[in-house]
N, C-alpha and C positions, 0 to 999 in steps of 0.2 A: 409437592408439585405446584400448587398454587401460591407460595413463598416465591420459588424458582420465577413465575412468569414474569413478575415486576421488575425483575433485575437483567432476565430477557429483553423482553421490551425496554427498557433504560439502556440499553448495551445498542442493541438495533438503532434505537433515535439517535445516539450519541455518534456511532456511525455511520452510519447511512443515511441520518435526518439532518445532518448540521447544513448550516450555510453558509459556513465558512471554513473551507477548505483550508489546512495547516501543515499537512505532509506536502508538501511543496520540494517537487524533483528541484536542486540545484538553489534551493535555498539555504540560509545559515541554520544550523543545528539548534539552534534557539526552537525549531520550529517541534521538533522532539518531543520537548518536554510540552509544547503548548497540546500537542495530540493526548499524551498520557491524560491532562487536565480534561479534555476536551473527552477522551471514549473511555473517562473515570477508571482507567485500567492499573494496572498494577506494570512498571515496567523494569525490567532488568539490562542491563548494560555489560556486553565483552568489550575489552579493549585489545585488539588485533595489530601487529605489524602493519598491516597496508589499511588499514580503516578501522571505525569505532561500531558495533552492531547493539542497534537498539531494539527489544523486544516488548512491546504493549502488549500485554494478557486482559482480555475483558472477561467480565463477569461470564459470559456463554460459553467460553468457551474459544472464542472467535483470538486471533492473532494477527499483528503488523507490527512485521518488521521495517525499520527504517536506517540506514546503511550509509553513516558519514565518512568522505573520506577525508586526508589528512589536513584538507585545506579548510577543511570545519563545513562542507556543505554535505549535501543528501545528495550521495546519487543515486539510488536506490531505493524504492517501496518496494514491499513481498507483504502478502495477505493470506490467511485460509480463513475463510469465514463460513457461518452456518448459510447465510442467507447472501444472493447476489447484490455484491459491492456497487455504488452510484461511483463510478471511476470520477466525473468529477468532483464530487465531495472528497474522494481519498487521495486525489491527485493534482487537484485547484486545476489553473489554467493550462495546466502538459495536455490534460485530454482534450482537448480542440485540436492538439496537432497529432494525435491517437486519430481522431473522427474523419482527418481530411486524407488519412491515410487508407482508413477501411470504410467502404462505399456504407456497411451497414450500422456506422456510426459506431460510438465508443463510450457510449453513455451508461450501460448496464452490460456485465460481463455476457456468455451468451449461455445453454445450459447445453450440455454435451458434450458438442464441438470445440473442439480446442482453438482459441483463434490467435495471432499472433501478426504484429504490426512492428515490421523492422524498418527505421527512419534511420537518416542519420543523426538526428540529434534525436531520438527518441523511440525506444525497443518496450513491447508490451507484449508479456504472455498473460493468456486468464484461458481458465474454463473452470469446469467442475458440474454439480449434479447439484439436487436438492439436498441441504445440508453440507456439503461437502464442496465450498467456491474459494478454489486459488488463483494467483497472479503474478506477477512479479512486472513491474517497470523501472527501468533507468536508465540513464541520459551518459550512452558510450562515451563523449570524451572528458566526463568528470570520472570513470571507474577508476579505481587505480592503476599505473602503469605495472603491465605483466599479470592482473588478475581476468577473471574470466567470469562475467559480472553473469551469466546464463546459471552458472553454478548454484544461485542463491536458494534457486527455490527448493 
C-alpha cells in the first residue's frame, strides 16, 4: 500500500495539477500523444471506420479517452477518474464556454448530480461520486457524419 501512494499521487499531479492543458477539443492529434507524455500513462489505440480511439491508462487506475476523427482532429474527451477532474486542465480553453453556459461554472465536475451543458459548439456530461468521476465532452460539428458522439461514454 505505501509503494501504491507515490504512483497515486504522480497520477493525480499529472492530471489534475498540470498547467498546461493538452487534450484540446478540435485540436490536431499531435495533442494525444503529448497527454500520454504528460499523465505518464500507458496508452492504446483502435483504428475505427469513422475515427481513431485513443485510450490513456494511468497508474491509479483513472482513464482518458480521446477520439480523433478523420480529419486528424479530437472531437472528443471521455474520462473516469478516481478523483474529481479540473475540466480546465483536461479540456484547455473549451471549459470557458462549458462555464458561460452552466451559471455554476465548469471548473470542477460536481459530486452526485449529474450535470450536463449542450451548446452548439460544445456538449459536456460529467458526474460521478467519490472515487467513481466520469464525463464525456465534444464539439458536435467535428463528430463524424452519421455517428452518435453521446454514445462514448
Amino acid at each position: 500500500m505505501r509503494m501504491l501512494r507515490p504512483c497515486v499521487l504522480a497520477s493525480c499531479v499529472a492530471l489534475f495539477g498540470a498547467t498546461e492543458a493538452q487534450a484540446v477539443l478540435g485540436a490536431h492529434a499531435d495533442t494525444v500523444q503529448a497527454d500520454q507524455v504528460r499523465f505518464q500513462g500507458v496508452r492504446a489505440s483502435r483504428v475505427l471506420p469513422q475515427m481513431t480511439a485513443h485510450e490513456i491508462s494511468l497508474p491509479d487506475g483513472s482513464t482518458v479517452k480521446e477520439y480523433v476523427n478523420a480529419s486528424g482532429l479530437v472531437f472528443a474527451v471521455a474520462w473516469r477518474t478516481r478523483l474529481k477532474p479540473d475540466l480546465a486542465n483536461l479540456l484547455g480553453s473549451t471549459v470557458s464556454v462549458a462555464a458561460a453556459g452552466d451559471p455554476r461554472g465548469a471548473g470542477v465536475a460536481g459530486s452526485k448530480a449529474p450535470r450536463l451543458v449542450r451548446q452548439a459548439n460544445l456538449v459536456v456530461h460529467q458526474g460521478g461520486r467519490m472515487n467513481a468521476f466520469a464525463g464525456l465532452a465534444y464539439v458536435p460539428n467535428l463528430v463524424p457524419e452519421g455517428f452518435d458522439a453521446d454514445s462514448l461514454r
